[in-house]
C-alpha positions as CSV (number, residue, x, y, z in Angstrom):
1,X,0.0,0.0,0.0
2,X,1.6,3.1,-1.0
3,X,0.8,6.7,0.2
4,X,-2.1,7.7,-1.3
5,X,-4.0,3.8,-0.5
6,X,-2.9,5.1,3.2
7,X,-4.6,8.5,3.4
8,X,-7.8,7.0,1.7
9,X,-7.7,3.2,3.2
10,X,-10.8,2.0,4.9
11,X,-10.9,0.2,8.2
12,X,-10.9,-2.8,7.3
13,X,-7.5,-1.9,5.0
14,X,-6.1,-0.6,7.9
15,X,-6.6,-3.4,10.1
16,X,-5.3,-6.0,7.4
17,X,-2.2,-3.7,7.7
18,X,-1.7,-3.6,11.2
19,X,-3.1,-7.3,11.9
20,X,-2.1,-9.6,9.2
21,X,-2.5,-12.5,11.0
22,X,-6.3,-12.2,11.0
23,X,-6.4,-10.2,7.8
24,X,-8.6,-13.4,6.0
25,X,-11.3,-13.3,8.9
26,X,-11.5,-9.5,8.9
27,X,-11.9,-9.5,5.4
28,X,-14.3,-11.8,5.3
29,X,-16.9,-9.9,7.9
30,X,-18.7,-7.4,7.2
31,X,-18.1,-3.9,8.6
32,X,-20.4,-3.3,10.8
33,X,-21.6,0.4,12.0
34,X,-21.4,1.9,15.7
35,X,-24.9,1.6,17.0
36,X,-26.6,4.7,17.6
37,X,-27.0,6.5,20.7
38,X,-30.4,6.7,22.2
39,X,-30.6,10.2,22.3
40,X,-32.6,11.0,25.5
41,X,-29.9,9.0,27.6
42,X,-26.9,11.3,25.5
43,X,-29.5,14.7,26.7
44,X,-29.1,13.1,30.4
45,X,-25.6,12.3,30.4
46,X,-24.8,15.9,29.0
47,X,-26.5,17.6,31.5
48,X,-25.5,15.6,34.4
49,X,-22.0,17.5,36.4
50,X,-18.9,15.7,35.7
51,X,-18.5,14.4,38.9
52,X,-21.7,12.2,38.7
53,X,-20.5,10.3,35.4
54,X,-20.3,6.9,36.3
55,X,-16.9,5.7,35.5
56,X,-17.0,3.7,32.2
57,X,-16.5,-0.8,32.7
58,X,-13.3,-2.0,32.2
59,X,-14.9,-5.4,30.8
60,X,-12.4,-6.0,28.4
61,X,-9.6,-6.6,31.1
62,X,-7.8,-9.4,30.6
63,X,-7.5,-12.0,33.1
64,X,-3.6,-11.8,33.5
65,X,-4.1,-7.7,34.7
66,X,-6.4,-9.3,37.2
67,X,-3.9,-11.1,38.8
68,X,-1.1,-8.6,38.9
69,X,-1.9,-7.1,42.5
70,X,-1.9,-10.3,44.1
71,X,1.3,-11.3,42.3
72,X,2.7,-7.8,43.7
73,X,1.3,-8.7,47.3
74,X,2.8,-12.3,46.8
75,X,6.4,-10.5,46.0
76,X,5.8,-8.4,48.8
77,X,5.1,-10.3,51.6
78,X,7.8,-12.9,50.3
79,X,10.3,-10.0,51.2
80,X,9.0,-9.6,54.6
81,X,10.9,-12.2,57.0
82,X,11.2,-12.0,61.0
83,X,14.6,-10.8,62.6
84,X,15.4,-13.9,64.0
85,X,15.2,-15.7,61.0
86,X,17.9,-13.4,59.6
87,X,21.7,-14.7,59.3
88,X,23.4,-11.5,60.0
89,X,26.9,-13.3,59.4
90,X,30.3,-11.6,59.8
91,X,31.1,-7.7,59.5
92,X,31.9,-6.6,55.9
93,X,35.1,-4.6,56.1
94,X,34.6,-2.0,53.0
95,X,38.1,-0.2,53.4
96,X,36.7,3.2,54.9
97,X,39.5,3.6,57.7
98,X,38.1,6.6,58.7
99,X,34.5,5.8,59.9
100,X,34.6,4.3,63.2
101,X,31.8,2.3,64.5
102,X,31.1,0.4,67.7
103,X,29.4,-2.8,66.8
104,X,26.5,-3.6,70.0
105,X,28.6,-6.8,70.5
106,X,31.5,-5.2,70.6
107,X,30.0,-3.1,73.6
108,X,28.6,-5.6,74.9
109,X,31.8,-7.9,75.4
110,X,33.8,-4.7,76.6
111,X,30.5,-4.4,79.4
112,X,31.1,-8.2,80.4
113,X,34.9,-8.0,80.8
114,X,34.7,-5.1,82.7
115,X,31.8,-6.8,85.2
116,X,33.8,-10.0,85.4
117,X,36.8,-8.2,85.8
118,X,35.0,-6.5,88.8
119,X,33.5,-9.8,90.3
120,X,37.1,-11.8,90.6
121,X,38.9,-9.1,92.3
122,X,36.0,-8.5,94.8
123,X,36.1,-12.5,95.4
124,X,37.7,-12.4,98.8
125,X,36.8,-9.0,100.1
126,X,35.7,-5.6,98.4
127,X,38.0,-3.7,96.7
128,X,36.7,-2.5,93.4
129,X,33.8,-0.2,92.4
130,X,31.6,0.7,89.6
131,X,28.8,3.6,88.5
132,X,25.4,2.6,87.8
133,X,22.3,4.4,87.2
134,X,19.4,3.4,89.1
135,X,16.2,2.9,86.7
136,X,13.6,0.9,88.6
137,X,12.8,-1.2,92.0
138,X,10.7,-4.5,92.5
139,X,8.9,-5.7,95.3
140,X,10.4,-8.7,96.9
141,X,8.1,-10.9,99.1
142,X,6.1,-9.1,101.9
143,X,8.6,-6.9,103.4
144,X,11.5,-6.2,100.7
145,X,12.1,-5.2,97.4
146,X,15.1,-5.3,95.0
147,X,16.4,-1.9,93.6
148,X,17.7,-2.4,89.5
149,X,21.1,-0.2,88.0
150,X,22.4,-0.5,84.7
151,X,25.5,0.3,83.9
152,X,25.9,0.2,79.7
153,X,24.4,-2.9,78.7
154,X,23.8,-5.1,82.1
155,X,21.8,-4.8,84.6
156,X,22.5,-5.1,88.5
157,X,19.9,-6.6,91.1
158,X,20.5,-4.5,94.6
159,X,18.5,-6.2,97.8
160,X,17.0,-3.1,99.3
161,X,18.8,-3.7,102.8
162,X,21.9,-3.8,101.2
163,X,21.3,-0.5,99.0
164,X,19.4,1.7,102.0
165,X,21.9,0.5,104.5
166,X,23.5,4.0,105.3
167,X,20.2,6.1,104.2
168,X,18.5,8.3,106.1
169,X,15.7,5.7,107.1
170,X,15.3,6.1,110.6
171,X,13.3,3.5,112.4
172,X,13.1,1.2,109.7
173,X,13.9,-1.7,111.7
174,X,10.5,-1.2,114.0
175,X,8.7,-0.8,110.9
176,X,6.2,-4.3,109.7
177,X,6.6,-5.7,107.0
178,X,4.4,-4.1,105.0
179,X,5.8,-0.8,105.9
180,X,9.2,-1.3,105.2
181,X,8.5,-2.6,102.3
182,X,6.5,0.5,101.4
183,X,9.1,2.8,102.6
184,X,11.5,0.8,100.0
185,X,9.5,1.6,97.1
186,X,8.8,5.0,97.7
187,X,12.5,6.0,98.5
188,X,13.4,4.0,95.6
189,X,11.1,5.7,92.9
190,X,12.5,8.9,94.2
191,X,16.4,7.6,93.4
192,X,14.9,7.1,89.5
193,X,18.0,8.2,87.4
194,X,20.1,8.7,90.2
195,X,23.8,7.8,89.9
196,X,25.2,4.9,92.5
197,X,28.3,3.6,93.3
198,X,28.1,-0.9,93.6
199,X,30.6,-3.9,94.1
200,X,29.6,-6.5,91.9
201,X,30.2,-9.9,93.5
202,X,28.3,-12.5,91.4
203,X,26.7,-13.5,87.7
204,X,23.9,-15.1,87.4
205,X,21.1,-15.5,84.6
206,X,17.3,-14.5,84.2
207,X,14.7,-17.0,83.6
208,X,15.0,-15.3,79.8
209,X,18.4,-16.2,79.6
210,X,19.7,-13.0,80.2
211,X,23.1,-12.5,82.2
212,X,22.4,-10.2,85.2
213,X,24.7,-9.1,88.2
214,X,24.1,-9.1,91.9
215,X,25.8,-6.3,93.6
216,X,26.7,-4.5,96.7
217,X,25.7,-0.7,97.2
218,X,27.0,-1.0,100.9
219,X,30.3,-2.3,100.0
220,X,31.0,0.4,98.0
221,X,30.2,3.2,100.1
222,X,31.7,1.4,102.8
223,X,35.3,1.5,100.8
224,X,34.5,5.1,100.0
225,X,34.1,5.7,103.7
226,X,37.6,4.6,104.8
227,X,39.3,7.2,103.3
228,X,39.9,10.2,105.6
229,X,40.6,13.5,103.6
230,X,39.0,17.2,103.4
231,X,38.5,18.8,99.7
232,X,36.7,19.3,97.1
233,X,34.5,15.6,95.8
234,X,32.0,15.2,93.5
235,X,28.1,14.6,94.6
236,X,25.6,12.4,92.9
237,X,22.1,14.1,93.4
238,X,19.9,11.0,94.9
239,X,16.7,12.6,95.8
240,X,15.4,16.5,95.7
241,X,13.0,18.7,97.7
242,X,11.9,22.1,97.6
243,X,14.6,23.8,100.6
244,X,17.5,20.5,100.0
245,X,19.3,18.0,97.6
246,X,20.2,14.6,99.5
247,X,23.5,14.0,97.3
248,X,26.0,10.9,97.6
249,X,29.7,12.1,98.1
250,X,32.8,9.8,99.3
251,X,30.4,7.2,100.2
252,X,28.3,9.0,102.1
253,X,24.4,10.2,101.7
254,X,23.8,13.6,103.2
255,X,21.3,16.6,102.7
256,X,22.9,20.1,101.2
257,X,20.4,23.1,102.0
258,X,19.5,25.7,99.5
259,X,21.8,28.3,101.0
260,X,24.8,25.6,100.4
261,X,24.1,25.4,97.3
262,X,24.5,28.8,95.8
263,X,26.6,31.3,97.3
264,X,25.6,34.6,94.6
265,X,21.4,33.1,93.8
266,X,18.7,32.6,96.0
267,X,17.0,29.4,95.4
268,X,13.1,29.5,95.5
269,X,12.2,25.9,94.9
270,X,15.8,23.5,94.9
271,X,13.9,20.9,93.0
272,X,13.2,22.9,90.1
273,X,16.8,23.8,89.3
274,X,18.7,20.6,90.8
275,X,17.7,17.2,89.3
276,X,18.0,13.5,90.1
277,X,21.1,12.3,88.4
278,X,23.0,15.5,88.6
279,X,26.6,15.5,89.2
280,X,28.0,18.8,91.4
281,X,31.3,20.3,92.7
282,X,31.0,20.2,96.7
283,X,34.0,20.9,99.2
284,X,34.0,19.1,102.1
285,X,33.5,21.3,105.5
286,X,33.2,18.8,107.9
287,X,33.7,14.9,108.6
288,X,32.7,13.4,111.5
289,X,33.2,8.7,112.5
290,X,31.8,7.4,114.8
291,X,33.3,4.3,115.8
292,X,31.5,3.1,118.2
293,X,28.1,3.5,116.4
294,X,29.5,3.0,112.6
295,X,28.1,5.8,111.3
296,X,29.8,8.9,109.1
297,X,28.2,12.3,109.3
298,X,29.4,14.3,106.5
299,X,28.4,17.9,105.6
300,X,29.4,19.0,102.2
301,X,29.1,22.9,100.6
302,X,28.9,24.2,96.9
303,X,28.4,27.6,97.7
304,X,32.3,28.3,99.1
305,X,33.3,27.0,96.1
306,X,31.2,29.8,93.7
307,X,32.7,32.1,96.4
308,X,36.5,31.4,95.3
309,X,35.6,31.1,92.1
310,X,33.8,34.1,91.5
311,X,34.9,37.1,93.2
312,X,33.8,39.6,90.9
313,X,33.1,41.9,94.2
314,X,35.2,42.5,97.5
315,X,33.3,43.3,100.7
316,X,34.3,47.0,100.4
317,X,32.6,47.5,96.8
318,X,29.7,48.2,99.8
319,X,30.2,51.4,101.3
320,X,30.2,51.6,105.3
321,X,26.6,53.5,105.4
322,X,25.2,52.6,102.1
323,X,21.7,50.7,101.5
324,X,21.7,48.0,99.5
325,X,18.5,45.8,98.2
326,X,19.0,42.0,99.1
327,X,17.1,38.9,100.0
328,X,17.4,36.6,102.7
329,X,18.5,33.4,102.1
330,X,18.2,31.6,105.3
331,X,17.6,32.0,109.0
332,X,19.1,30.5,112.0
333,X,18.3,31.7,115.9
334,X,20.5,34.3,116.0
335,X,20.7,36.1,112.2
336,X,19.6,36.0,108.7
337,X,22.0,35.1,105.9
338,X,21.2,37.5,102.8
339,X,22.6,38.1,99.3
340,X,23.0,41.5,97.7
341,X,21.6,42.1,94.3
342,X,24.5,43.3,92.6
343,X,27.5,41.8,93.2
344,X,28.8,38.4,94.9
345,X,28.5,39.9,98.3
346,X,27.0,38.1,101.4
347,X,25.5,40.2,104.5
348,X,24.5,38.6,108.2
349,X,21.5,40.7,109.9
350,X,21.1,40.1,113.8
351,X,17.6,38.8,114.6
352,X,17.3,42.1,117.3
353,X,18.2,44.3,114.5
354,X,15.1,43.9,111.7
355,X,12.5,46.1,112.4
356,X,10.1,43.1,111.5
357,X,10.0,39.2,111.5
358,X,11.5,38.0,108.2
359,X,11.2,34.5,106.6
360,X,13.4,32.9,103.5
361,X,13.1,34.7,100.2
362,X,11.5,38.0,101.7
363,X,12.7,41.5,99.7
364,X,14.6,43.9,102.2
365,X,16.6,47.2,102.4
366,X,20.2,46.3,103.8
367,X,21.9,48.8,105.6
368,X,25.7,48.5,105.9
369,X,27.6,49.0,109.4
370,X,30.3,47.0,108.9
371,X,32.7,44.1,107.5
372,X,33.6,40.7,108.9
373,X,37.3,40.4,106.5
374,X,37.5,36.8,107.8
375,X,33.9,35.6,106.7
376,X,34.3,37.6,103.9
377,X,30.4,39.2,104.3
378,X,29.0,42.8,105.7
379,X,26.5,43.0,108.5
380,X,24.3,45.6,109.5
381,X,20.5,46.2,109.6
382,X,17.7,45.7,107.3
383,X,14.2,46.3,106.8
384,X,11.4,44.2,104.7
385,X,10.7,46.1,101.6
């Protein structure tokens, strides 16, 4: 067919073209004309919006297309497989010296050694301690409970007696059962996050076969406790309240009030700005054994530290005669401590010599009569503002 026969050819000349295999049969049957419309359905359809034409039947699909989605949901969830059923095999070194990457067994192993390490040389008496962070407690029974650390990958099982053993619990001993254990729990859920020294001493493996460690808060402290020395330690915030931190230091647990804390800020609520878990710089004011009773009372300071750290101001930036605003920061039976607004200047008021009855955190107008250069801090008289 040349051309021309194209631009004129009929349908069924196009068809023998394009279908030559059925060119004889097409041929053969007549042409047949597109039936006509009914015209009062095309007058309906016209004036219908487009969104209420129906979509036109795909009858002619053929039966493969049908199956193609459940052929693509058959591929799919062939692909999906569970973890365990994975064989991860060995690591694939690519060459990229530079890219350093700790592989979880890797950490792992390192977290064992160092545990195992731990539990030999504490065999025959404590010597060695580690850092854990405490994350949750258990009751035990009627009357105990077991407190739960983990330090990197492991976990370490703490009997409450043993952990609590130099907390401030008084009269736990008297207490039932059901008391002590409730006193457990509650001092426990307060320690949430809280940073503890432990001896491991043993391994041992949960009833999902994971390897777990029983330790020793006691022992640890108690190793702690044996060393004698005044200077500046570290704390581990245990617990917080509004006026207070109880903080661990040298082996010891003991409270650190507000005005301890900061030398230069007053503190409204402690708990808002100090957290569980916290780690602060304390210097140690005083340590006192007591042999016969076994106990340690140990009283620990932050604020000297900002003191020495910080002395933007002397005591005689204050003029002799000057008022200054302040606020106090505590009160004792005999005078209020207070901090002057500008500068790192503290101030001592006598009781006798505020014209009013102050309380922690009240506003007053400090009037300077004098310095204490050994203290470091001006005193004088005040009134509430």
């Amino acid at each position: 067919m040349n051309e021309n026969e194209m631009k004129n050819a009929t349908i069924a000349d196009i068809d023998e073209v394009t279908t030559p295999g059925a060119a004889a049969e097409d041929a053969a049957a007549p042409i047949q004309e597109p039936a006509a419309q009914d015209e009062t359905n095309t007058a309906e359809v016209e004036n219908l919006a487009p969104e209420a034409v129906p979509a036109p039947a795909d009858d002619g699909m053929d039966e493969e297309d049908e199956d193609v989605p459940a052929a693509q949901e058959l591929s799919r969830s062939s692909r999906r497989f569970n973890d365990d059923d994975l064989e991860i095999g060995d690591f694939i070194d690519d060459g990229n010296d530079m890219l350093k990457v700790d592989m979880p067994e890797d950490r792992r192993a390192r977290d064992l050694a160092e545990m195992r390490r731990c539990v030999f040389d504490n065999k025959r008496t404590p010597r060695r301690f580690l850092q854990g962070r405490v994350f949750g407690v258990r009751p035990v029974g009627s009357g105990s409970a077991v407190v739960e650390v983990t330090r990197g990958t492991l976990r370490i099982m703490i009997q409450a007696e043993d952990f609590f053993h130099f907390s401030q619990m008084k009269g736990i001993e008297n207490d039932d059962d059901a008391t002590r254990q409730r006193r457990y729990l509650r001092k426990a859920k307060l320690m949430n996050g809280a940073i503890i020294n432990f001896c491991p001493y043993m391994e041992a493996e949960s009833e999902d076969g994971e390897v777990v460690f029983a330790g020793s808060r006691q022992d640890a402290m108690q190793i702690q406790r044996n060393r004698r020395f005044f200077g500046r330690a570290a704390a581990s915030i245990l617990s917080t309240g509004p006026d207070y931190v109880i903080a661990e230091a040298l082996g010891v647990e003991t409270s650190i009030g507000a005005a301890a804390l900061s030398a230069y800020e007053y503190i409204d609520n402690v708990a808002e700005k100090y957290h569980v878990g916290d780690g602060i710089p304390v210097v140690v004011e005083d340590l006192h054994v007591d042999a016969e009773n076994g106990t340690v009372s140990l009283r620990l300071n932050r604020a000297i530290l900002e003191r020495r750290a910080n002395p933007a101001m002397n005591i005689h930036s204050l003029a002799r005669g000057g008022a200054y605003g302040a606020t106090v920061t505590s009160v004792n039976d005999r005078f209020y401590r207070l901090i002057v607004d500008s500068g790192n200047i503290q101030a001592r008021v006598a009781l006798t010599s505020s014209d009013e009855l102050l309380t922690r955190g009240d506003r007053v107008t400090l009037l300077v009569y004098g310095y204490d250069e050994k203290r470091n801090y001006v005193w004088g008289a005040c009134h509430k503002v």
